[in-house]
C-alpha positions in Angstrom: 0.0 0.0 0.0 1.3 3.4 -1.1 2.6 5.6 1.9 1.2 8.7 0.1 2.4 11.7 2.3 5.7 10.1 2.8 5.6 9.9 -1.5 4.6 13.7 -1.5 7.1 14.9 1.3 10.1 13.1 -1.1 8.1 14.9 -4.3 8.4 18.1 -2.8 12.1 18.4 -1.7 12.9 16.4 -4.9 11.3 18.9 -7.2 12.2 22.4 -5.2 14.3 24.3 -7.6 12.5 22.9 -10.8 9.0 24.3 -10.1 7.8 27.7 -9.0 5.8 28.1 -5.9 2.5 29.5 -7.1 0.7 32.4 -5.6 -2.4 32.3 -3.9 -5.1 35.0 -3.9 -9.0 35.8 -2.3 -11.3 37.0 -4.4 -14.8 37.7 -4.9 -15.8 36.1 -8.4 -19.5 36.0 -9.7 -20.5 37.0 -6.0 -18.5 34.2 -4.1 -15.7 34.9 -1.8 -13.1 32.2 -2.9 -9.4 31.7 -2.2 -7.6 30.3 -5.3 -4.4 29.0 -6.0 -3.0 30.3 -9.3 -1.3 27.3 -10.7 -1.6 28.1 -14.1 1.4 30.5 -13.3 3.6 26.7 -12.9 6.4 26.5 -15.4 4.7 26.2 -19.5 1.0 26.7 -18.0 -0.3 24.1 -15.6 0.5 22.0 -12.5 1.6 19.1 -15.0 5.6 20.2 -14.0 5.4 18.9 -11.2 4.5 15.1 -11.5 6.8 15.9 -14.8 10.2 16.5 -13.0 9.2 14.5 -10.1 9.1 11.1 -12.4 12.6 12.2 -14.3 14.4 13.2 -11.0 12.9 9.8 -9.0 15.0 7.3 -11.4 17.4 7.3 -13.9 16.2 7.9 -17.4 17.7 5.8 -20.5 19.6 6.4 -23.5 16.4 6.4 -25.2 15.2 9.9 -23.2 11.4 10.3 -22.1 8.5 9.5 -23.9 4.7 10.9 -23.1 0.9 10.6 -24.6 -0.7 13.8 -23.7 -3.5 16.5 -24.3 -1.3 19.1 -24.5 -0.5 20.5 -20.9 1.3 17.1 -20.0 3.5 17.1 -22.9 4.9 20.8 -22.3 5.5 19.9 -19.0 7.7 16.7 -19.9 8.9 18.5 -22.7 10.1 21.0 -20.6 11.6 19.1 -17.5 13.2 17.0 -20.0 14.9 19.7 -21.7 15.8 21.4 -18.4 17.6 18.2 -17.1 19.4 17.2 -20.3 17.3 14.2 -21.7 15.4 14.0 -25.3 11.9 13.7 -25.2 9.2 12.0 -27.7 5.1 13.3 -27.3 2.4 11.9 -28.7 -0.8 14.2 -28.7 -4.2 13.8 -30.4 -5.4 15.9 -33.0 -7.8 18.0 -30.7 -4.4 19.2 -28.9 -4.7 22.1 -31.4 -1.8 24.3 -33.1 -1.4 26.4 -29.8 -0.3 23.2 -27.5 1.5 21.7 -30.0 3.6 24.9 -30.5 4.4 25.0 -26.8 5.6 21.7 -26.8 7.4 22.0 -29.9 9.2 25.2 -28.2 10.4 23.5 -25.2 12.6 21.6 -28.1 10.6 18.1 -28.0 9.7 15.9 -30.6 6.0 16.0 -31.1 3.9 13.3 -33.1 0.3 14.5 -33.4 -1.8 11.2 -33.5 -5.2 10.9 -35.2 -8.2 10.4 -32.3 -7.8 11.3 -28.9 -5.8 10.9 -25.8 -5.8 7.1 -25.9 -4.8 6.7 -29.1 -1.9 9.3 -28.4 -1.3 6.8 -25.4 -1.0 3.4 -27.5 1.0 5.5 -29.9 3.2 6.6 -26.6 3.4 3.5 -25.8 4.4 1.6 -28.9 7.1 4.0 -28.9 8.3 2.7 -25.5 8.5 -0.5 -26.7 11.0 0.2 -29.7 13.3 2.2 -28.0 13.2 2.0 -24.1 12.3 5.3 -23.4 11.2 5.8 -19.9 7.5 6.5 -20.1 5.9 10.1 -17.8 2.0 8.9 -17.5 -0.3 11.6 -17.5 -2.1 10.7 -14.2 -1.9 6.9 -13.4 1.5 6.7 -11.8 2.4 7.0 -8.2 5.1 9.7 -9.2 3.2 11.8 -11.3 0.3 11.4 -8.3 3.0 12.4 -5.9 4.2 15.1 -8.1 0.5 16.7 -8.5 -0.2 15.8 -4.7 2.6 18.9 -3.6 0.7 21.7 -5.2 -2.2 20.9 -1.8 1.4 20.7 0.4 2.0 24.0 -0.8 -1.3 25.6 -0.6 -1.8 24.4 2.7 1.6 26.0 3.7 0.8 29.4 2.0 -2.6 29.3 4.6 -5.2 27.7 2.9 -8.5 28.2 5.4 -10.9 27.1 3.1 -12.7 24.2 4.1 -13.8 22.7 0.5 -12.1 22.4 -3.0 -13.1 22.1 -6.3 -10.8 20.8 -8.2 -11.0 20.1 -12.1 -10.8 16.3 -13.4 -9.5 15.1 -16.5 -7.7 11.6 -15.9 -7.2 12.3 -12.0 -3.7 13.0 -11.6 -4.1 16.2 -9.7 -7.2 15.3 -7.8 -5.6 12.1 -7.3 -2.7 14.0 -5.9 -4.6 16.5 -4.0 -7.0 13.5 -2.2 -3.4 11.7 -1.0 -2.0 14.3 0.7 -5.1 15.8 2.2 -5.9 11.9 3.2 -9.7 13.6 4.2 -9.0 16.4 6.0 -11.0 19.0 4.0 -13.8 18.3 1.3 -12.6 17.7 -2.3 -15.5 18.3 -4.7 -14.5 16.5 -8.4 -15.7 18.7 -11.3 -15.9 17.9 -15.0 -17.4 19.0 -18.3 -20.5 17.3 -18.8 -19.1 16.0 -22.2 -16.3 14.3 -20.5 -17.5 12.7 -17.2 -14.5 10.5 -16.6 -14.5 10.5 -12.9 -18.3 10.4 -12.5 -19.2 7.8 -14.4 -17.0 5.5 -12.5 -17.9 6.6 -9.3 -21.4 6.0 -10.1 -20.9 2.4 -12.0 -18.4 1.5 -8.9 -15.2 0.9 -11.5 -13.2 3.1 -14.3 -14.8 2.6 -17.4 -14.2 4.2 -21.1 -16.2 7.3 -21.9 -17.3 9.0 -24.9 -14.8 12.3 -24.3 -16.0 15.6 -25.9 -16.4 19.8 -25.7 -14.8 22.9 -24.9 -12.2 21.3 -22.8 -11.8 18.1 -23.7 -7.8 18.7 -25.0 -7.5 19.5 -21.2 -9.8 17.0 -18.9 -10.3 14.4 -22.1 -9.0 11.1 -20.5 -10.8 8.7 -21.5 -10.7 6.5 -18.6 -10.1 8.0 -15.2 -7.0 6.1 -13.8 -7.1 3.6 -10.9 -5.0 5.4 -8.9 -6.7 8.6 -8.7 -10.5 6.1 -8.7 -9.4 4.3 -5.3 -8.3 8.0 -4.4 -11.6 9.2 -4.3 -14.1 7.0 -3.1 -17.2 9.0 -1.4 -16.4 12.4 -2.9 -18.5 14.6 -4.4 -18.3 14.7 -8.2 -20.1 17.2 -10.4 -20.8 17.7 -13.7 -20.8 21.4 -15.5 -21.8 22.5 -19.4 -19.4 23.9 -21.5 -21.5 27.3 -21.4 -20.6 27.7 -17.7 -16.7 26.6 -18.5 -17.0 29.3 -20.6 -18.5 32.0 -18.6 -16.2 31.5 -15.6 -13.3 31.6 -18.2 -14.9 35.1 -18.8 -15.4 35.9 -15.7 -11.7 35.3 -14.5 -10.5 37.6 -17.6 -13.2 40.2 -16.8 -12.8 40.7 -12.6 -9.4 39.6 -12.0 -7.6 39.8 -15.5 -6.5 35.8 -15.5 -6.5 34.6 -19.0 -7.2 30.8 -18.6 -8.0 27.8 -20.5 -11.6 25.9 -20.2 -9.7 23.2 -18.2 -8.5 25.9 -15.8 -11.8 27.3 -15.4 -14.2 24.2 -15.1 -13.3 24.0 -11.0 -15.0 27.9 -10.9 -18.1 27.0 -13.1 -18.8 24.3 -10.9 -19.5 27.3 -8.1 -21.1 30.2 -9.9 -23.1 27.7 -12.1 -24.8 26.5 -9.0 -23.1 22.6 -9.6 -21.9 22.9 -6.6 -23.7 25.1 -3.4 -22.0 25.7 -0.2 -23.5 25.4 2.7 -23.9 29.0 4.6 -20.4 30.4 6.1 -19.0 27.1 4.3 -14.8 28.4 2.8 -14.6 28.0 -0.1 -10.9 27.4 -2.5 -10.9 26.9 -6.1 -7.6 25.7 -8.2 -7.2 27.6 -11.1 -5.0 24.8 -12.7 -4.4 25.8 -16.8 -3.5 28.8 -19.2 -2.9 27.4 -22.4 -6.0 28.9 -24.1 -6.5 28.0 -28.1 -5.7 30.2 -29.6 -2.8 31.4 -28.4 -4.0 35.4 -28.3 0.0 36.2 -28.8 0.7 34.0 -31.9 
């Protein structure tokens, strides 16, 4: 059985140096008072650095370099930890990555292969790749290293003074949620949220086992897994997991531009709909903290 905080304590002074301690901020957005964590401010856009470096620093990494199946975020962030300790990398990404997340990954100075379909088709690719050249493989979500890696953005938030006593947290295939439900091992509320059009983590929870889904909308190049992995599934047994339409994704994306002036992607903003949408209602005087957790918007409003 996986010792999880003793996993995230090793993450956390493994990766120090490699990552940037995000800021923290509370804010009143769409009439909530929320704390946030700003972790789209993480090296090339999105928490993904950190399971990223903590998987290349926990193990030495062959001739044959690093090899990843991503979305988009996931790929920049290997790409990039991989440049930054020395080793080639190879990502795979489905076409509805987009120009604007293949262009960052292509600028940290990885190889990318863009792979008809979606994510898990980017993964067999990823995968078949492994097997030709021994390349050590960065899952997205479903190892304990990249869960370890994800689980030390709550370390840190707690130790910046989070006070909040719920939250939301967006889900693609349950890396940071899977992260954030080790290390807080139940002692606030974690409530799950996810586009409608990709209900990865909900469906399971409500069939009792992981099962493929039919993966689709605004930010499905983000929190389009098909299959929530079993890591982050035994994580988060008894949570509460909601569902939110693109429309709402959208208008908290808005909304953080409009009142605070963070420029976001739809996976970023999903955890926010969930809470001015109504998804999710606190109870009265119940804290509320909301992880803000991409910025790679498509397009890219400087290309």
């Amino acid at each position: 059985m996986t010792d999880w905080q003793s996993e995230i304590e090793a993450a956390a002074a493994r990766i120090a140096g490699h990552v940037r301690v995000t800021p923290v901020a509370r804010l009143t957005l769409g009439g909530f008072d929320v704390e946030i964590k700003l972790e789209q401010m993480q090296h090339t856009g999105s928490f993904k650095a950190r399971g990223a470096f903590n998987t290349l620093l926990s193990g030495s990494v062959p001739p044959g370099g690093v090899v990843a199946a991503s979305g988009g975020n996931h790929g920049a962030a290997v790409g990039h930890a991989a440049a930054a300790l020395g080793h080639a990398a190879h990502i795979f990404v489905p076409e509805i990555a987009g120009p604007a997340k293949i262009a960052l990954i292509e600028r940290t100075g990885a190889t990318c292969h863009v792979v008809p379909g979606v994510y898990a088709d980017a993964l067999e690719a990823a995968q078949d790749h492994e097997a030709r050249t021994g390349a050590m493989q960065v899952h997205a979500y479903d190892a304990v290293q990249t869960l370890a890696g994800q689980g030390t953005c709550l370390r840190e938030w707690e130790a910046q003074g989070l006070e909040a006593e719920t939250v939301l947290i967006a889900v693609g295939g349950g890396g940071l949620i899977g992260g954030s439900l080790a290390w807080l091992a139940g002692r606030r509320k974690v409530v799950a949220v996810e586009p409608r059009l990709a209900p990865t983590l909900h469906t399971a929870l409500q069939g009792g086992r992981p099962v493929d889904v039919e993966v689709a909308g605004v930010a499905a190049n983000a929190l389009g897994a098909r299959r929530i992995g079993e890591l982050a599934f035994g994580l988060a047994q008894g949570i509460e997991s909601v569902l939110v339409e693109d429309e709402a994704i959208l208008a908290a994306r808005d909304l953080l531009w409009r009142e605070a002036r963070l420029l976001v992607e739809p996976a970023g903003s999903a955890a926010l709909a969930a809470l001015i949408s109504g998804a999710c209602r606190p109870d009265p005087g119940e804290r509320v903290a909301v992880l803000i957790c991409g910025a790679n918007p498509a397009p890219d409003p400087l290309d």
